[in-house]
C-alpha positions in Angstrom: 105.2 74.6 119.5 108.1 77.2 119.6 107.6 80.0 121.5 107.1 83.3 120.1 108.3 86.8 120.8 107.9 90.3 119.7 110.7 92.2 118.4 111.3 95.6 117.5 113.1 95.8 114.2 114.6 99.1 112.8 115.8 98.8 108.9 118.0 101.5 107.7 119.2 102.3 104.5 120.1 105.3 101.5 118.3 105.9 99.3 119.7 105.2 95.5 119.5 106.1 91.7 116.1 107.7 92.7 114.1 108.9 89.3 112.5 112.1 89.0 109.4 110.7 89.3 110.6 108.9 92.8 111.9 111.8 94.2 109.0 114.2 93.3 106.5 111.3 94.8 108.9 111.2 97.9 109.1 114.9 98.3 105.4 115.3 97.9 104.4 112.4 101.1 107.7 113.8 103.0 105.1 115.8 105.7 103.4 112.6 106.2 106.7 110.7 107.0 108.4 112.4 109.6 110.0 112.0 112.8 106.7 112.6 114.5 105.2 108.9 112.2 108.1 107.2 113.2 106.2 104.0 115.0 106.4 100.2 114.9 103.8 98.4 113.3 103.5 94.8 111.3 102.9 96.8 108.1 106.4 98.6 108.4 106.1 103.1 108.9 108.7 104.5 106.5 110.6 107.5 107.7 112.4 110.2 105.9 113.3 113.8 105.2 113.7 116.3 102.2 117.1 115.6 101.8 116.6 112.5 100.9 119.6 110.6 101.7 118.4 107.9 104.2 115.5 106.4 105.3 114.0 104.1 107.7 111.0 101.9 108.8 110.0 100.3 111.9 108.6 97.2 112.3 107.0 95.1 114.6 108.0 91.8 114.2 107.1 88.3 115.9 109.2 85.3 115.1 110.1 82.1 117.3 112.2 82.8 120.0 114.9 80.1 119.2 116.0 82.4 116.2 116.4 85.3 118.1 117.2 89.0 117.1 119.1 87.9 114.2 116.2 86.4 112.8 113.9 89.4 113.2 116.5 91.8 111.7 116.4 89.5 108.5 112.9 89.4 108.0 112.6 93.2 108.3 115.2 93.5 106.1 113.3 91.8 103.2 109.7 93.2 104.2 111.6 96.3 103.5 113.7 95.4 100.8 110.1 94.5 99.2 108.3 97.5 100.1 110.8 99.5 98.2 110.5 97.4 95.3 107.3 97.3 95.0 107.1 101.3 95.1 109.8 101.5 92.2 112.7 103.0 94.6 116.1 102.9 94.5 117.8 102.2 97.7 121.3 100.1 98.8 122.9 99.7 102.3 120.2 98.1 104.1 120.8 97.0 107.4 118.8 96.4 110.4 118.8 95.8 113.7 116.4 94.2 116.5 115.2 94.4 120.1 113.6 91.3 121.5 110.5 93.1 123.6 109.4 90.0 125.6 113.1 89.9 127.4 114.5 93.8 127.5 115.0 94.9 131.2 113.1 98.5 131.9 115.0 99.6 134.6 112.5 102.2 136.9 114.1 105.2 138.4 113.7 104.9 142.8 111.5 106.8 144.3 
């Protein structure tokens, strides 16, 4: 059996061709998504702001090890891609990018 990690996975993107409906929907959740919602979970948490340019969403991945980062960023980049569809918004650029939690080095300050 492979062994599994944890990753941290960060899909960005801009938003695109948004309809009036979108963009009302969007501006009307915008308190609820934040910098202060902004957290990793399986589900994906979508971040934004009123200008509605760009967003993001953070997700917690976990995915064999032996595929690495690379492999994480791709699967967050279609859990997002699918979110987005599903909700009937218009987005391009996506691109993400990983951190493998189960081998990042915390370095501790001396004391």
């Amino acid at each position: 059996m492979a062994t599994q990690h944890t990753y941290r996975v960060i899909v960005r993107g801009k938003w695109d061709s948004l309809t009036a409906g979108a963009r009302a929907k969007l501006l009307a959740e915008v308190d609820d998504h934040g910098l202060g919602q902004m957290v990793f979970t399986p589900e994906g948490s979508l971040a934004y702001d009123a200008a509605l340019h760009s967003f993001s969403y953070r997700y917690v991945i976990v995915s064999d090890a032996e595929y690495g980062e690379e492999m994480a960023a791709a699967l967050g980049e279609e859990k997002a891609e699918a979110a987005l569809k599903a909700a009937g918004l218009g987005f391009r650029e996506l691109r993400a990018t990983a951190t493998d939690m189960d081998t990042m080095k915390i370095n501790r300050k001396g004391r």
